[in-house]
C-alpha positions in Angstrom: 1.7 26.7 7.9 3.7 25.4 5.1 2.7 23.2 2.3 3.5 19.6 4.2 4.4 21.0 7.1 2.3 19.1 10.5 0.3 21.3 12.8 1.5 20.9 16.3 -1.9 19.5 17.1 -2.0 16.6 14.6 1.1 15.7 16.1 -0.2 16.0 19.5 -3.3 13.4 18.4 -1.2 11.1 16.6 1.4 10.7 19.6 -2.2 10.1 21.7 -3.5 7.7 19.5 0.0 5.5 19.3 -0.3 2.6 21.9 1.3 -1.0 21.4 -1.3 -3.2 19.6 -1.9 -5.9 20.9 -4.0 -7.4 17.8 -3.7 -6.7 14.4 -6.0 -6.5 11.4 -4.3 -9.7 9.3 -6.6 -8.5 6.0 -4.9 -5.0 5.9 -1.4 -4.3 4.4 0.6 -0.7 4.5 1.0 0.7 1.0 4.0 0.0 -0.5 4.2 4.1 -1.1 3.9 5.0 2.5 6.0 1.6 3.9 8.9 3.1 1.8 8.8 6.2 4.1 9.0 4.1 6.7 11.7 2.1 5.9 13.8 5.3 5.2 12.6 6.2 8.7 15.0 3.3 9.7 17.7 4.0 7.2 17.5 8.0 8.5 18.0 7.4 12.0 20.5 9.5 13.6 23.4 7.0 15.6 26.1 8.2 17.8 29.0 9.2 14.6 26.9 8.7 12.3 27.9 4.6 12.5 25.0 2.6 12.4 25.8 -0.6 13.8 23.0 -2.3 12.9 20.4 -3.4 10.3 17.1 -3.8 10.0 15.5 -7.3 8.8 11.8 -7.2 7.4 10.2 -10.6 7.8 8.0 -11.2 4.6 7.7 -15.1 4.5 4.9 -16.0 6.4 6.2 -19.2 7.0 9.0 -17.8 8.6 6.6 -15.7 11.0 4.7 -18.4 11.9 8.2 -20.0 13.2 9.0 -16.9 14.8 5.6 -16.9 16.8 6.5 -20.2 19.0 9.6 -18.1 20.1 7.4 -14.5 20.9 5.9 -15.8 23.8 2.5 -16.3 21.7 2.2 -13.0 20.8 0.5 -13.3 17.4 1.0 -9.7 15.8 4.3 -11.4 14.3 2.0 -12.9 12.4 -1.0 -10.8 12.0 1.1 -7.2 11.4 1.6 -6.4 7.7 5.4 -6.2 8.1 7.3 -7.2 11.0 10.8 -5.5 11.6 13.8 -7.3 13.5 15.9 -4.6 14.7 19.2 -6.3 15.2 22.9 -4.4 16.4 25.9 -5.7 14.2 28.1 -7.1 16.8 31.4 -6.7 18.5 31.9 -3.0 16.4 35.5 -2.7 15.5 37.8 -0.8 13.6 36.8 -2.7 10.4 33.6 -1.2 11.0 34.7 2.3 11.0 36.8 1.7 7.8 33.6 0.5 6.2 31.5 3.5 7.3 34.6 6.3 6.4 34.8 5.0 2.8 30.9 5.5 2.6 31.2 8.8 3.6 34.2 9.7 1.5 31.8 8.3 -1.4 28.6 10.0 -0.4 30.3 13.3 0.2 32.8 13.0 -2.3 35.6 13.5 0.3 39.1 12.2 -0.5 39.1 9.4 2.1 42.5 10.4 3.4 40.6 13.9 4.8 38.3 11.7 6.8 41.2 9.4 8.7 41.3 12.3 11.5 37.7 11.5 12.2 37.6 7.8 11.7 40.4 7.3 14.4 38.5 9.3 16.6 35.9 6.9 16.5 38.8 4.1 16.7 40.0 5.3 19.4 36.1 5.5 21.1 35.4 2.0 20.4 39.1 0.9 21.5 39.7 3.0 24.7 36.4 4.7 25.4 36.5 7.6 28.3 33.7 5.1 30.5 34.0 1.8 31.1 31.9 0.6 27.6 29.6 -2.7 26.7 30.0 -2.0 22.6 26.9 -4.6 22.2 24.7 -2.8 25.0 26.3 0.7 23.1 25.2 -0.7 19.8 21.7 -1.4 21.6 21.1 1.8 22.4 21.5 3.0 19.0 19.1 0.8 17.4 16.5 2.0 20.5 17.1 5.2 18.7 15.9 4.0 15.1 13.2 2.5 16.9 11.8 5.6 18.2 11.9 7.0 15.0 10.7 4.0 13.0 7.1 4.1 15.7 6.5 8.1 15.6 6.8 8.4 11.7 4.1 5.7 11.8 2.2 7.4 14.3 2.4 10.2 12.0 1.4 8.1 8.6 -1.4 6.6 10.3 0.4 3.2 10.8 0.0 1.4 13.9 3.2 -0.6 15.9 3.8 -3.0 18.4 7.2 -2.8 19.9 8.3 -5.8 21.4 11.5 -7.2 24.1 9.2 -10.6 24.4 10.8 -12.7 22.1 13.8 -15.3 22.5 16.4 -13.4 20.7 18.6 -16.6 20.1 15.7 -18.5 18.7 15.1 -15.6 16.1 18.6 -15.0 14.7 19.1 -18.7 14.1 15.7 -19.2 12.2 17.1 -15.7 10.3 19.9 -16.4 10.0 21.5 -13.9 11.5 24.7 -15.2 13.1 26.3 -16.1 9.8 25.8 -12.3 9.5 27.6 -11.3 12.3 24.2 -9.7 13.6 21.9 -10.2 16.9 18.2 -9.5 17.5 17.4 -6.6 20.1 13.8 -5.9 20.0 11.0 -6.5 17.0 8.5 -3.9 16.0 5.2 -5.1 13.4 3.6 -2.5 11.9 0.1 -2.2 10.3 -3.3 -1.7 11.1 -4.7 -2.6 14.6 -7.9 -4.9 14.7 -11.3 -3.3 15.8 -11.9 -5.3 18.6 -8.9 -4.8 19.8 -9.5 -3.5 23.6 -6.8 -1.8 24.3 -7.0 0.9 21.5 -10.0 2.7 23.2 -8.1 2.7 26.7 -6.7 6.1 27.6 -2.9 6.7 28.1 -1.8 6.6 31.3 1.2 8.9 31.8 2.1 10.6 35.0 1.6 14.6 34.9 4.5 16.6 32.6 5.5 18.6 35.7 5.9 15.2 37.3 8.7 14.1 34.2 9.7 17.4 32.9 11.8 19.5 34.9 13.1 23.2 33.7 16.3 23.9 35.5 
């Protein structure tokens, strides 16, 4: 095995241990060393061309939080997580969008922007006329369900606990954010941190059907 490389079974255990806390440790913060891994967990997340209609607020004001928990159905790890992460999708994607994202990429890759146009109308003409009939909100959704996957098994691997929540009134969290002005909208919120010892549900085992049950080889 490689210098930093993860053994199949610590991957194994750390995707056992994961489970949706449902009480935090409020004394115990994530390292600022090993939250930056994390947040590039978010920024890294892969997104159908590469677009990434979204962004990804980190709730730090704890007076803020404590707003935020009379709208999470009194779910208090808002509160008691070390960071809490609103994953929102920037809505109503259109062409300006695309622009935006081809002159990053002519920048990054130091690209004349004028090779990139081919590409960048190709996602135009996606967004504009797409082959299926196409909600760009719920399609933006999606995409930020993908940075959420990443975001929770990178802290499964780091040790860091989640809780990923839909039990939240999304209209109630973008005003107190702000996020309107913005042109953004909640989806789902994920804290992260350490989960509480008494906390019942970390000692219950997974319940998952059987793999031959979910995974079929054709």
């Amino acid at each position: 095995m490689n210098q930093g490389e993860l053994s199949p079974e610590y991957v194994h255990q750390q995707l056992y241990w994961r489970y949706a806390v449902k009480k935090f440790d409020p004394s115990k913060s994530i390292p600022d060393e090993t939250w930056k891994v994390l947040e590039q967990s978010l920024v890294l997340a892969p997104s159908s061309f590469g677009l990434q209609p979204w962004k990804f607020f980190v709730v730090r004001d704890r007076a803020i939080r404590q707003q935020l928990l009379a709208h999470s159905w009194g779910q208090t790890q808002v509160v008691d997580a070390s960071h809490l992460v609103v994953l929102a999708i920037k809505k109503d994607v259109d062409a300006a969008e695309v622009d935006r994202y081809i002159r990053r990429m002519a920048e990054v890759q130091g690209t004349p922007i004028e090779n990139l146009q081919g590409f960048g109308n190709v996602v135009k003409g996606f967004l504009q006329k797409p082959p299926y009939p196409l909600d760009l909100n719920a399609w933006s959704t999606r995409q930020v369900y993908i940075a959420l996957g990443q975001y929770m098994t990178c802290a499964a691997m780091l040790g860091i606990d989640t809780a990923p929540m839909e039990g939240f009134m999304p209209d109630k969290y973008d005003e107190i954010l702000g996020l309107p002005e913005q042109g953004y909208q909640s989806v789902v919120v994920c804290p992260a941190g350490y989960r509480a010892e008494d906390d019942k549900y970390a000692t219950r085992k997974k319940v998952r059907y059987a793999t031959e049950e979910v995974v079929q080889y054709i």
